[in-house]
Backbone as CSV, one residue per row, in Angstrom:
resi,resn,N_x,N_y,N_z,CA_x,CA_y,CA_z,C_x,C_y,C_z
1,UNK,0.856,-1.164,0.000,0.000,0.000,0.000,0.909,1.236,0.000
2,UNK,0.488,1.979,-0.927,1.720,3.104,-1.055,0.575,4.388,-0.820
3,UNK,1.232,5.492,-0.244,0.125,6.927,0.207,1.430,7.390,-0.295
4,UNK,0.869,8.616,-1.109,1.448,9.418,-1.758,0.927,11.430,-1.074
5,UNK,1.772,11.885,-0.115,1.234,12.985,1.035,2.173,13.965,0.255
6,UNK,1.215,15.474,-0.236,1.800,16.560,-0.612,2.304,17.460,0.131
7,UNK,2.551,17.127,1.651,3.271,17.750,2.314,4.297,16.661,3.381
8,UNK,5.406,17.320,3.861,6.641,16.751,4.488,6.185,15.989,6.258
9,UNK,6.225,15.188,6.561,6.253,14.517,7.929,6.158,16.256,9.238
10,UNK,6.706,16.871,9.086,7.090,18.182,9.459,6.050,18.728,9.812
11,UNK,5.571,18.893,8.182,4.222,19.783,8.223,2.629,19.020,8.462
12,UNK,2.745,17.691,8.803,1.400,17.335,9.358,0.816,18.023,10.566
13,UNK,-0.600,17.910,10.786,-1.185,18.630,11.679,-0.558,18.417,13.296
14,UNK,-1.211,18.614,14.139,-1.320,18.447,15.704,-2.370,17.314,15.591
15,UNK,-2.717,16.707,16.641,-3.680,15.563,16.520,-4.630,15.984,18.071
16,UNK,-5.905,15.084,18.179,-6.211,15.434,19.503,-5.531,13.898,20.669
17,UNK,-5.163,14.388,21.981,-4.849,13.606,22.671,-5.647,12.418,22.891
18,UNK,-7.027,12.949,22.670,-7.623,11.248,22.710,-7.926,11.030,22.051
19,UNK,-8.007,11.158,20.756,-8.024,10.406,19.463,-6.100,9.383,19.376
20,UNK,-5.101,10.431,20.122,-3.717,9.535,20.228,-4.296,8.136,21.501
21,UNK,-4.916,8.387,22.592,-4.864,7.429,23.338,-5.977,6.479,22.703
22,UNK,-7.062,7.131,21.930,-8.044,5.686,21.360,-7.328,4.632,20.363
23,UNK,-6.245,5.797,19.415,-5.370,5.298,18.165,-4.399,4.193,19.611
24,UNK,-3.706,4.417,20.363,-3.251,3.431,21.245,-3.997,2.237,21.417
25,UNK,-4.810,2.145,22.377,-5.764,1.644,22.366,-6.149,0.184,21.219
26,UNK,-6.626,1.086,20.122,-7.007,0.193,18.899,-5.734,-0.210,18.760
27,UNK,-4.733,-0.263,18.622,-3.085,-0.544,18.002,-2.815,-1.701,19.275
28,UNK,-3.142,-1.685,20.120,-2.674,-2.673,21.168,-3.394,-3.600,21.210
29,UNK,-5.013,-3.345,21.104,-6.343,-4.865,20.446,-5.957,-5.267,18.947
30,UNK,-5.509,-4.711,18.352,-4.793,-5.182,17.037,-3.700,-6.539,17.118
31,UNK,-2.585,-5.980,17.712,-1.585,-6.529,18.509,-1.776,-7.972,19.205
32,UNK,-2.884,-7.617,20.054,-3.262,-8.787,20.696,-4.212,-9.535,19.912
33,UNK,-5.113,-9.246,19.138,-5.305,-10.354,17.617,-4.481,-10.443,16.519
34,UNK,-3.076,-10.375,16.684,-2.175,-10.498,15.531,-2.467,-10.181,14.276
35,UNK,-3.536,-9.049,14.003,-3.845,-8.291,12.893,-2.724,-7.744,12.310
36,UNK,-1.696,-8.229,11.701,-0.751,-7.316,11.405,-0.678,-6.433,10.634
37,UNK,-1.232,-6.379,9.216,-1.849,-5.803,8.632,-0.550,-5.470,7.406
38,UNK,-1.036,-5.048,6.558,-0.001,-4.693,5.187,0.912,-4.033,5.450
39,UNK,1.998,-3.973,4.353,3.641,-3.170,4.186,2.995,-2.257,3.827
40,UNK,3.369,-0.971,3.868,2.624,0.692,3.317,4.167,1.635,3.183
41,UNK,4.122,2.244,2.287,4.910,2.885,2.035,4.500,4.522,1.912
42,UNK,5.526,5.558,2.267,4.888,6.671,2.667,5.977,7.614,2.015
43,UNK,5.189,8.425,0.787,6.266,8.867,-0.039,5.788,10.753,0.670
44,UNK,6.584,11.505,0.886,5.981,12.956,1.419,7.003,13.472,0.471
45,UNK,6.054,14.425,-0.108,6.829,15.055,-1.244,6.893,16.827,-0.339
46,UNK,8.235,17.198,-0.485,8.346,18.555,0.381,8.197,19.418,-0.825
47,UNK,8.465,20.599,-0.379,8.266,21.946,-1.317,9.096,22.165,-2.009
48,UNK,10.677,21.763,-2.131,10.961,21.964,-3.370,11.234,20.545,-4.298
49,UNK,10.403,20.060,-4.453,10.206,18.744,-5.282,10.611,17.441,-4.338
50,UNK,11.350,17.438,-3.568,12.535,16.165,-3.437,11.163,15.630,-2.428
51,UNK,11.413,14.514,-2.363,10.685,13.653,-1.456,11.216,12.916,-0.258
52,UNK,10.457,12.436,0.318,10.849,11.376,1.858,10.523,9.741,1.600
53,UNK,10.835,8.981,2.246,9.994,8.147,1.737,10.051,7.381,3.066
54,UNK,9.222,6.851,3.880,9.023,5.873,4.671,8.036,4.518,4.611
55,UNK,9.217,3.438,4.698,8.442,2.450,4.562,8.096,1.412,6.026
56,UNK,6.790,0.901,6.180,6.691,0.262,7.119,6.687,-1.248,6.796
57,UNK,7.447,-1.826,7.208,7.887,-3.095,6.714,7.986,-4.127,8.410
58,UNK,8.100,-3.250,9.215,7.982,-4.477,10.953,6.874,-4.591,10.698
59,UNK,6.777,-5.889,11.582,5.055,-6.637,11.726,4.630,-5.404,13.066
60,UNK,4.806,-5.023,14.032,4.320,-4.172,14.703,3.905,-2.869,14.019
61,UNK,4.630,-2.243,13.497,4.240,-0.704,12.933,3.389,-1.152,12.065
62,UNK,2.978,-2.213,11.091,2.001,-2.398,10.553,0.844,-2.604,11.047
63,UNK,0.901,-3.512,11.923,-0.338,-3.368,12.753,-0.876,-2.724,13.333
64,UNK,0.063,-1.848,13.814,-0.439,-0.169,14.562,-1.000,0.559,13.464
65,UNK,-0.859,0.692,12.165,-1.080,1.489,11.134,-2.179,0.769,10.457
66,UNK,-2.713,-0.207,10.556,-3.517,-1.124,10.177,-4.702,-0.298,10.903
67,UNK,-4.741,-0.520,12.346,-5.258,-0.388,13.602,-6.011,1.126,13.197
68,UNK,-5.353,2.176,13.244,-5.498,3.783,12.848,-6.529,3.425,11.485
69,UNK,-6.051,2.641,10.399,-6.288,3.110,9.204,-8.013,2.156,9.161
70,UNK,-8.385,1.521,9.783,-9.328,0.880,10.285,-10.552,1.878,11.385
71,UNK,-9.674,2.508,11.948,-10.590,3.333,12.758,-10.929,4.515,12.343
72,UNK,-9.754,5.633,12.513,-9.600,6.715,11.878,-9.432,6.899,10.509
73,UNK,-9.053,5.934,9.972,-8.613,5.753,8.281,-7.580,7.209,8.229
74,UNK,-7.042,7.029,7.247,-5.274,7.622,7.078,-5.151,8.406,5.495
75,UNK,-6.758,8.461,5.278,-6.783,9.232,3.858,-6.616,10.451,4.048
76,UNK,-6.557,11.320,5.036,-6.445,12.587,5.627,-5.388,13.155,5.840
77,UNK,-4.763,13.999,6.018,-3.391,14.575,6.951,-4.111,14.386,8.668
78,UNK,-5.154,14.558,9.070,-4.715,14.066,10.086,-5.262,12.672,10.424
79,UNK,-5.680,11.489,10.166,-5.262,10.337,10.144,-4.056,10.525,9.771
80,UNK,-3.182,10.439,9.152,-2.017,10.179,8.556,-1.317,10.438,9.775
81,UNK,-1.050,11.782,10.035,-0.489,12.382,11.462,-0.697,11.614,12.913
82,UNK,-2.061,10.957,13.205,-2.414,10.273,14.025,-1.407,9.274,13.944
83,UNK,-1.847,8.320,13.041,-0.340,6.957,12.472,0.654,7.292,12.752
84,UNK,1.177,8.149,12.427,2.769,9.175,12.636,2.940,8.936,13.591
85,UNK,2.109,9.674,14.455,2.352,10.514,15.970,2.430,9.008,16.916
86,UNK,1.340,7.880,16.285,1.481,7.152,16.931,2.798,5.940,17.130
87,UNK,3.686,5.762,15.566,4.676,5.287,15.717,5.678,6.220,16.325
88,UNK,5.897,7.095,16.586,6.915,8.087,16.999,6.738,7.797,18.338
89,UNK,5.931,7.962,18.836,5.312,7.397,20.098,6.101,6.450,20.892
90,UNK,5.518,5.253,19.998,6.462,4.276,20.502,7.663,3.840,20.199
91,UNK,8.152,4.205,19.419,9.594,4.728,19.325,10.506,5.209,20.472
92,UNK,9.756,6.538,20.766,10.526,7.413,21.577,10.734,6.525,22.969
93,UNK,9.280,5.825,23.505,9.632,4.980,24.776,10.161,4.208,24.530
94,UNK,10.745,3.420,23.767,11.585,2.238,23.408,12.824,2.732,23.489
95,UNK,13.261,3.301,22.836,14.805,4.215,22.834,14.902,5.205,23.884
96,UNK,14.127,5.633,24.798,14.339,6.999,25.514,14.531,6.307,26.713
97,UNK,15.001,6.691,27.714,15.120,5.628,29.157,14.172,7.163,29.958
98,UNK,14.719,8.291,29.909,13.816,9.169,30.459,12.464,9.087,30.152
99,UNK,11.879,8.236,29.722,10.518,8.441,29.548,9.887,7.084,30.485
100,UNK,10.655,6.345,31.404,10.454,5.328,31.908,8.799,5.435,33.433
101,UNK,9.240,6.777,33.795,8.285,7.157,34.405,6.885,7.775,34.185
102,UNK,6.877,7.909,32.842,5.518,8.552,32.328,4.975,7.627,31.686
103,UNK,4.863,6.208,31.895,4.085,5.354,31.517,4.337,4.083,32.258
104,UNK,3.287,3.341,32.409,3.156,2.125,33.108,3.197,0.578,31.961
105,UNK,3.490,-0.027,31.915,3.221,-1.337,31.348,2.143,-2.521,32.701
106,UNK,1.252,-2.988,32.522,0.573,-3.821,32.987,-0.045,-4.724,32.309
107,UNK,-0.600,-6.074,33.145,-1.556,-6.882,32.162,-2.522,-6.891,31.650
108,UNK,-3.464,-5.231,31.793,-4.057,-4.968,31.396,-4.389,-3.816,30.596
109,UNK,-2.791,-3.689,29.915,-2.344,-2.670,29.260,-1.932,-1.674,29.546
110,UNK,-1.526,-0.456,28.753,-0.138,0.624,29.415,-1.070,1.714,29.627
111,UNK,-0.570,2.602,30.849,-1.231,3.459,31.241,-0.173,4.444,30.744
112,UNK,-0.587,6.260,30.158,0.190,7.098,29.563,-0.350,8.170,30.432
113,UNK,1.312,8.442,30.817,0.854,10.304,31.572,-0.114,10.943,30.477
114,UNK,-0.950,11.785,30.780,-1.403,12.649,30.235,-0.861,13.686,29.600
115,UNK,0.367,14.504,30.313,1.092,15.399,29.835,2.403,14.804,28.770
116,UNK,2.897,13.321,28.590,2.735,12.790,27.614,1.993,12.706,26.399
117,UNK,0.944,11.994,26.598,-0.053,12.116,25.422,-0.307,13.548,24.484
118,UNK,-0.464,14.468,25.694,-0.685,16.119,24.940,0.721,16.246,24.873
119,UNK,1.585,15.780,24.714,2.849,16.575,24.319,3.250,15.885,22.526
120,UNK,2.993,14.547,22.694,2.973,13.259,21.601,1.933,13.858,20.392
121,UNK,0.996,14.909,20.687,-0.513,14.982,20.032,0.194,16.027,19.586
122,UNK,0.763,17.157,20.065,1.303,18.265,19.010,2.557,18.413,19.139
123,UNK,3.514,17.951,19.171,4.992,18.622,18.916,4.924,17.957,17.579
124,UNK,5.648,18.973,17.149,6.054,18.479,15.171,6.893,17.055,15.261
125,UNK,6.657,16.730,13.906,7.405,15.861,13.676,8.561,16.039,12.882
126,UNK,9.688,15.056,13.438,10.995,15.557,12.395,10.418,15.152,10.747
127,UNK,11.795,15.382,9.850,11.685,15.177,8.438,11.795,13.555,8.267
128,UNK,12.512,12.610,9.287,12.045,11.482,9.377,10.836,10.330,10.324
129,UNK,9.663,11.296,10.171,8.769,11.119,10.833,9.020,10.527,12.312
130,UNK,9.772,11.097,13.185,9.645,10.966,14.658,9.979,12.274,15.651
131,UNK,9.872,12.003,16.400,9.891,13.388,17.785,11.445,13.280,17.436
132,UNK,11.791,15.158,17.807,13.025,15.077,18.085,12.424,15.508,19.816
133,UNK,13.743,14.099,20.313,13.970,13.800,21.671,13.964,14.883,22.597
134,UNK,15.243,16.081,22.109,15.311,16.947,23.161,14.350,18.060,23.374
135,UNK,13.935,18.017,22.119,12.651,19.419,21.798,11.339,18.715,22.933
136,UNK,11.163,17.449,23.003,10.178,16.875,23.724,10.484,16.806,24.825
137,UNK,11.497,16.004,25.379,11.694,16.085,26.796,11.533,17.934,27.616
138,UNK,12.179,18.166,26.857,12.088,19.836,26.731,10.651,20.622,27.486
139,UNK,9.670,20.096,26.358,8.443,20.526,26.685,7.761,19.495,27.959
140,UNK,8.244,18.195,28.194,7.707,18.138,29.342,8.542,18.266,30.880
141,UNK,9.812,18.961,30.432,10.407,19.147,31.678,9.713,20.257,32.663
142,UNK,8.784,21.058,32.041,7.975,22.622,32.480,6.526,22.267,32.806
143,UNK,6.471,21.296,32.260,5.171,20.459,33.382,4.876,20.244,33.857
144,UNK,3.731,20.245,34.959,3.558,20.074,36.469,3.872,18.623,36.607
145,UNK,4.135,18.287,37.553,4.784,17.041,37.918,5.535,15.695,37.136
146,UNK,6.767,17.265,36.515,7.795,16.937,35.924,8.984,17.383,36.479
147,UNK,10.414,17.011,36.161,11.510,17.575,37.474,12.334,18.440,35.959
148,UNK,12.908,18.995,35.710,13.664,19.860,34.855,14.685,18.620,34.344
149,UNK,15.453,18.069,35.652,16.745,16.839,35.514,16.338,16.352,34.329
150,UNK,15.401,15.160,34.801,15.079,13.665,34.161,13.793,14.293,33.111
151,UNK,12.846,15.024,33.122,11.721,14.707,32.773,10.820,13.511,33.209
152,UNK,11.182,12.800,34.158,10.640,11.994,34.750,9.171,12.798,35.917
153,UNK,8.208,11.864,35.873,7.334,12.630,37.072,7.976,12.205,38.812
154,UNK,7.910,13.423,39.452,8.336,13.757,40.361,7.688,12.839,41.872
């Protein structure tokens, strides 16, 4: 499945926070019925011609994008952005160790700070569709029950 987007990863919208935690949500009942769902390829053509191209080829990011494109559907910039926001997402907690405290893992699925979620729902996205790290930690270090240090909650 190839989407062909006339604007750059960059310039997608803001999303709403609970449309990011329902897009969670659906992506994790996906998950747990091994819906994995198709390879999709994501060509973003920027403003002066040249393009991006991201392809989703893991069995997880497909299924998360499956998940979105099933609920919200992804014909939109913001479906599309939703999908985005939502692999960046989990990205960032996978690779980030400071983000260890703003979310829970349980057996009855992951609980997300809130000031997470609204931070995940509008900070831009880089030109390779994910958060840049420090711009985010950034914005939730000034958060109420956040510490400046870690970005961890306090």
């Amino acid at each position: 499945m190839t989407y062909f987007v006339d604007l750059p990863p960059e310039a997608l919208p803001p999303v709403l926070g609970r449309d990011l935690a329902a897009a969670w949500e659906a992506a994790r009942d996906a998950a747990a019925d091994a819906a994995w769902g198709a390879g999709r390829l994501f060509r973003f053509r920027r403003p002066d011609g040249s393009v991006t191209d991201l392809a989703l080829s893991d069995e997880d990011a497909r299924c998360w994008a499956s998940a979105v494109d099933g609920t919200v559907g992804m014909q939109t910039s913001y479906g599309l952005s939703l999908c985005l926001r939502l692999l960046a997402l989990v990205d960032l907690l996978a690779r980030a160790p400071w983000t260890a405290n703003l979310f829970q893992i349980g057996r009855t699925g992951t609980a997300l700070h809130p000031a997470l979620l609204s931070t995940a729902a509008t900070a831009q996205l880089t030109a390779d569709a994910r958060f840049d790290e420090t711009g985010f930690r950034a914005r939730l270090a000034f958060l109420p029950g956040t510490t400046p240090s870690t970005g961890a909650l306090a």
